[in-house]
Structures are given as C-alpha cells and as structure tokens.
GUMI-227125 format. One record per residue (C-alpha): x, y, z; residue in three letters. Coordinates in nm, 3 decimals. Example, Ala and Ser with C-alpha at 12.3 -4.5 7.8 and 13.67 -1.06 7.14 Angstrom:
2
[node [1.230,-0.450,0.780],"ALA"];
[node [1.367,-0.106,0.714],"SER"];
***
This chain:
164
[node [4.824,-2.976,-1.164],"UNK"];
[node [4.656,-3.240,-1.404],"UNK"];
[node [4.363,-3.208,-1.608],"UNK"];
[node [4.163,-3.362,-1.367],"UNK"];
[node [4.238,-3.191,-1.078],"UNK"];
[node [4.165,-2.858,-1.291],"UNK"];
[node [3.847,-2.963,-1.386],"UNK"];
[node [3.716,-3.020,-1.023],"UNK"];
[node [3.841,-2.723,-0.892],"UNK"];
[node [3.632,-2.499,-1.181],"UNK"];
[node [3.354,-2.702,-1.075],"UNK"];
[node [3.412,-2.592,-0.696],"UNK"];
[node [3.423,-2.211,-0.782],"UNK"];
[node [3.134,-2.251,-1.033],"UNK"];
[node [2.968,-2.409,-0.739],"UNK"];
[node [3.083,-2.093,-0.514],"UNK"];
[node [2.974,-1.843,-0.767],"UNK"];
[node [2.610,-2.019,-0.788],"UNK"];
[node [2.595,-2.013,-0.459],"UNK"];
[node [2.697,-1.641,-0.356],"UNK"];
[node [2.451,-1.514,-0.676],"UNK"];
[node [2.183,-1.748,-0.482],"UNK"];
[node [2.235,-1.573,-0.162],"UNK"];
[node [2.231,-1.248,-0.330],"UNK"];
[node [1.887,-1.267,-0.481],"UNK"];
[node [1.716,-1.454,-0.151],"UNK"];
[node [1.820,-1.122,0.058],"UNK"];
[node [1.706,-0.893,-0.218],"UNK"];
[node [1.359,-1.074,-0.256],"UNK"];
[node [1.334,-1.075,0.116],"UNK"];
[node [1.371,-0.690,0.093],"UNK"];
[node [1.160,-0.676,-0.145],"UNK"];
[node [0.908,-0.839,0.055],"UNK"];
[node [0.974,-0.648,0.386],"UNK"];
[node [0.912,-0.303,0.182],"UNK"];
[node [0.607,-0.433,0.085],"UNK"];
[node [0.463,-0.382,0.449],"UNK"];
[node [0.489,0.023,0.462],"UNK"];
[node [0.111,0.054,0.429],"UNK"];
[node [-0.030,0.391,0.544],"UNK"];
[node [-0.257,0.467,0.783],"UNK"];
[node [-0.490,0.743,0.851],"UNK"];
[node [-0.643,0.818,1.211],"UNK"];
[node [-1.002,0.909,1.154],"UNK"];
[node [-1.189,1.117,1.414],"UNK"];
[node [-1.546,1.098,1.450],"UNK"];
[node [-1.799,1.343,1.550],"UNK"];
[node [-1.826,1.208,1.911],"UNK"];
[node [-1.437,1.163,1.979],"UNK"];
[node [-1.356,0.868,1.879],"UNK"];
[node [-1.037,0.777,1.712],"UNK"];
[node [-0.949,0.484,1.454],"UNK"];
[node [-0.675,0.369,1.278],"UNK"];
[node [-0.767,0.307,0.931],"UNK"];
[node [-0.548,0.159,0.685],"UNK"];
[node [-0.538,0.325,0.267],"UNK"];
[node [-0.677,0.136,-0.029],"UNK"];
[node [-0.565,0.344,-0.243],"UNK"];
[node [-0.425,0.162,-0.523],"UNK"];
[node [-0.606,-0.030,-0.768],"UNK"];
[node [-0.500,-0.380,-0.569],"UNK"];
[node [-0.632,-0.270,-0.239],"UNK"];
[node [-0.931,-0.102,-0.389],"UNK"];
[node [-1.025,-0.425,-0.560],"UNK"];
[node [-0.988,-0.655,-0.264],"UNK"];
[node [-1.023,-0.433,0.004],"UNK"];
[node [-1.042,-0.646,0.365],"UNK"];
[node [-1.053,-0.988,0.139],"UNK"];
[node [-0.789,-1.237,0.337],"UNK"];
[node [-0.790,-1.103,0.665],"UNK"];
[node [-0.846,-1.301,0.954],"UNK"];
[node [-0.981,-0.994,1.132],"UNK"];
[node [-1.006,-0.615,1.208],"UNK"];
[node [-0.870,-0.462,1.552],"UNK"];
[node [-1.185,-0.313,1.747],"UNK"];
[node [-1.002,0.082,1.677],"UNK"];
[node [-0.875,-0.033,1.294],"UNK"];
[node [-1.018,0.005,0.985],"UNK"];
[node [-0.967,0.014,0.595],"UNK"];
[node [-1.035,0.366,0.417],"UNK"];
[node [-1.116,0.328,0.012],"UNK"];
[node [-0.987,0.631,-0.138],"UNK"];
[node [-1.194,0.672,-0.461],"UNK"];
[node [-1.006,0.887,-0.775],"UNK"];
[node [-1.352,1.058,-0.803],"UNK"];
[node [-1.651,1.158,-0.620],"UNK"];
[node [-1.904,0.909,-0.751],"UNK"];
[node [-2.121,0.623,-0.684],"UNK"];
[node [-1.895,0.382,-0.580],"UNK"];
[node [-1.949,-0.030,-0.494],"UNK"];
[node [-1.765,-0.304,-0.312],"UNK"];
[node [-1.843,-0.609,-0.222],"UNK"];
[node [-1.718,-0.869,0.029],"UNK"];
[node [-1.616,-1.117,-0.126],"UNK"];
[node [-1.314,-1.356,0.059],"UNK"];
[node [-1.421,-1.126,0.391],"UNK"];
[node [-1.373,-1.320,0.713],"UNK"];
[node [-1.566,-1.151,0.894],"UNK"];
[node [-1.875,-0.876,0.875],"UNK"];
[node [-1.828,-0.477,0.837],"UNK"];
[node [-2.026,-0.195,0.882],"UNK"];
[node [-1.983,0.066,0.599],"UNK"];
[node [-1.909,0.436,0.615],"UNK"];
[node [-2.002,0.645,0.310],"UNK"];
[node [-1.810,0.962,0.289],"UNK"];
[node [-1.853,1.279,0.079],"UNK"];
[node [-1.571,1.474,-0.021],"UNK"];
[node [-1.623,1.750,0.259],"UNK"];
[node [-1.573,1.432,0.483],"UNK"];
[node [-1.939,1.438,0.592],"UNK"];
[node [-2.109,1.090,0.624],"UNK"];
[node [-2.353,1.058,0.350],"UNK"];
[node [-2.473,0.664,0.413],"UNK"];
[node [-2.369,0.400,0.614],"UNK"];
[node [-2.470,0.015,0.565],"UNK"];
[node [-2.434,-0.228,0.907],"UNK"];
[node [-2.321,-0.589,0.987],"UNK"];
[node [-2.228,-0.675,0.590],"UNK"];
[node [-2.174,-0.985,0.601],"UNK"];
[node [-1.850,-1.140,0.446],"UNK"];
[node [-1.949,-1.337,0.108],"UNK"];
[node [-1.778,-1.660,0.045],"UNK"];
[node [-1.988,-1.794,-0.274],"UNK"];
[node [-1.887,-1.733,-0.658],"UNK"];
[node [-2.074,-1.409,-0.728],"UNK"];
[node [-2.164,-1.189,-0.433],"UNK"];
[node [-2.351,-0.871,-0.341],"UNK"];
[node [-2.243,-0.542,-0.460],"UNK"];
[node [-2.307,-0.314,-0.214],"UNK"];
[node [-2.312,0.111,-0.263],"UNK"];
[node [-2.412,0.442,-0.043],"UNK"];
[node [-2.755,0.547,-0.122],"UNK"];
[node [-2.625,0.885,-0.215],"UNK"];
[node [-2.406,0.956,-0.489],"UNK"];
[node [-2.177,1.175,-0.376],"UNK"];
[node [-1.957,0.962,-0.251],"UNK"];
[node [-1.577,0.975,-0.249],"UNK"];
[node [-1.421,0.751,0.065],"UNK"];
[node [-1.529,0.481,0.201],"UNK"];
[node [-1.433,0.355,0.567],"UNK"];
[node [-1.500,-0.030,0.684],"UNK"];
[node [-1.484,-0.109,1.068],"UNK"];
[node [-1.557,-0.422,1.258],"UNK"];
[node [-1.933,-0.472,1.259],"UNK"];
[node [-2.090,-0.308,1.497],"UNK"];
[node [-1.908,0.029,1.516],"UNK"];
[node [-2.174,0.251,1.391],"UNK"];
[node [-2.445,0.127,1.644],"UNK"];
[node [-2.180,0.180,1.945],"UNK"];
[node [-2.044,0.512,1.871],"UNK"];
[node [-2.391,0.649,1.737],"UNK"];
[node [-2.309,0.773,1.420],"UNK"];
[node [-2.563,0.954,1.184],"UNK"];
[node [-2.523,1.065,0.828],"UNK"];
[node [-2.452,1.418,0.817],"UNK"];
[node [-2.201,1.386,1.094],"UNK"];
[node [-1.821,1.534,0.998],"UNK"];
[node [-1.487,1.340,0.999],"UNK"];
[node [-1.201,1.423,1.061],"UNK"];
[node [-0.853,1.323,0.869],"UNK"];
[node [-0.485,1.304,1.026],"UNK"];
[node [-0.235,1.116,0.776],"UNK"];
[node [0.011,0.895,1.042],"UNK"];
[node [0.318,0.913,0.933],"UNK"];
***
C-alpha cells in the first residue's frame, strides 16, 4: 500500500467515525426532546360534575409562561398553576392566543375568586392580573367562557385526581 493510498483510506474511516458520532448525538437529542413531552395532567371535578383535564405548571418555566404560545385550549382542558405557597399570587397573559377565564383556588380546593374572558395581551408590558382574596394557592385557566356555562360561584369545592 503507498502513502497515498494510506492517507485516503484514514480519511474514509475518519469520515465513518464523524459520521456514526453524528448519528449518535441526533438520536440522543431526539430523545431528549421526546421526554420532554411527559407533562402531567390533573382531572379537576367541579361542584356541578363536570370534569377537565388540566395540565401542571408547576415548575418555575411553566409558572412563568403559563398558556403563552399556544394556539388554543380544548373546550374540557386546562392549565393548573401550582403555587409553592398559599399567597397572593399574579399572572398575566402575555403571548396568550386566545382569552381565559381564571379560577382562584384556596388550599382546601375551594374557589376563592374567579376573573372572566382575560383577554390574551400581545403589547410590551401587560396586565397583571390576581384573585381578590389572598388566600390563594392554585390557579386553574380554561377557555373563556367556562365559568359562565358551568355556573360556578366562589365558595364552590374542587375536586383533584392526579392522571397518571
């Protein structure tokens, strides 16, 4: 074999190598990425019956952004904030799509205030918006319009059932 001949063929396996290694991290990101997608969920029950399928914000990413970037909500889905402490908490809507109503929860799961057809907020600084009491310690979003057809009043009791 010359010297020229050896050259080419390191070249080929350094090619190879590169190539293999490539492959190697492009399925590991894509796992990665598929992971990612394990949100939970919570079904909430309301007083009258009805059942929703809410997803967690419960890390500091989701509790920041919240519904920001979504096209939309289903009609029985949701978003449930998940705060570390009963407080008076505030969101806003910033990057929404689309409007919300808003479900102020106390820590006995009993609606404490509730805030209708927020609408999303597309400008530099938007509204801040906050339960009236408190004592507040989750926060649900729905589509707008969800407290006026299931009839919801503060005071009324949730219920909680973690999907798995």
């Amino acid at each position: 074999m010359t010297t020229g001949q050896s050259g080419v063929q390191e070249s080929k396996k350094k090619r190879i190598i590169m190539m293999i290694l490539l492959a190697v991290l492009l399925m590991s990101v894509s796992m990665f990425l598929v992971q990612q997608d394990d949100a939970k969920s919570i079904i909430v029950t309301f007083p009258n019956g009805t059942e929703i399928e809410v997803e967690v914000a419960d890390t500091p990413e989701k509790l920041l952004f919240g519904l920001a970037f979504q096209e939309a909500l289903p009609s029985n889905g949701g978003m449930i904030y998940i705060f570390e402490a009963t407080g008076p908490h505030r969101v806003t809507t910033k990057e929404y799509r689309f409007p919300v109503d808003m479900i102020w929860v106390d820590e006995s799961r009993h609606i404490v205030s509730m805030v209708e057809n927020v609408p999303p907020c597309r400008q530099e600084t938007c509204p801040w918006h906050g339960s009236l009491s408190e004592a507040v310690r989750y926060l649900i979003q729905t589509p707008a319009g969800f407290i006026q057809r299931q009839g919801l009043a503060v005071g009324g009791e949730l219920k909680y059932t973690l999907r798995m």
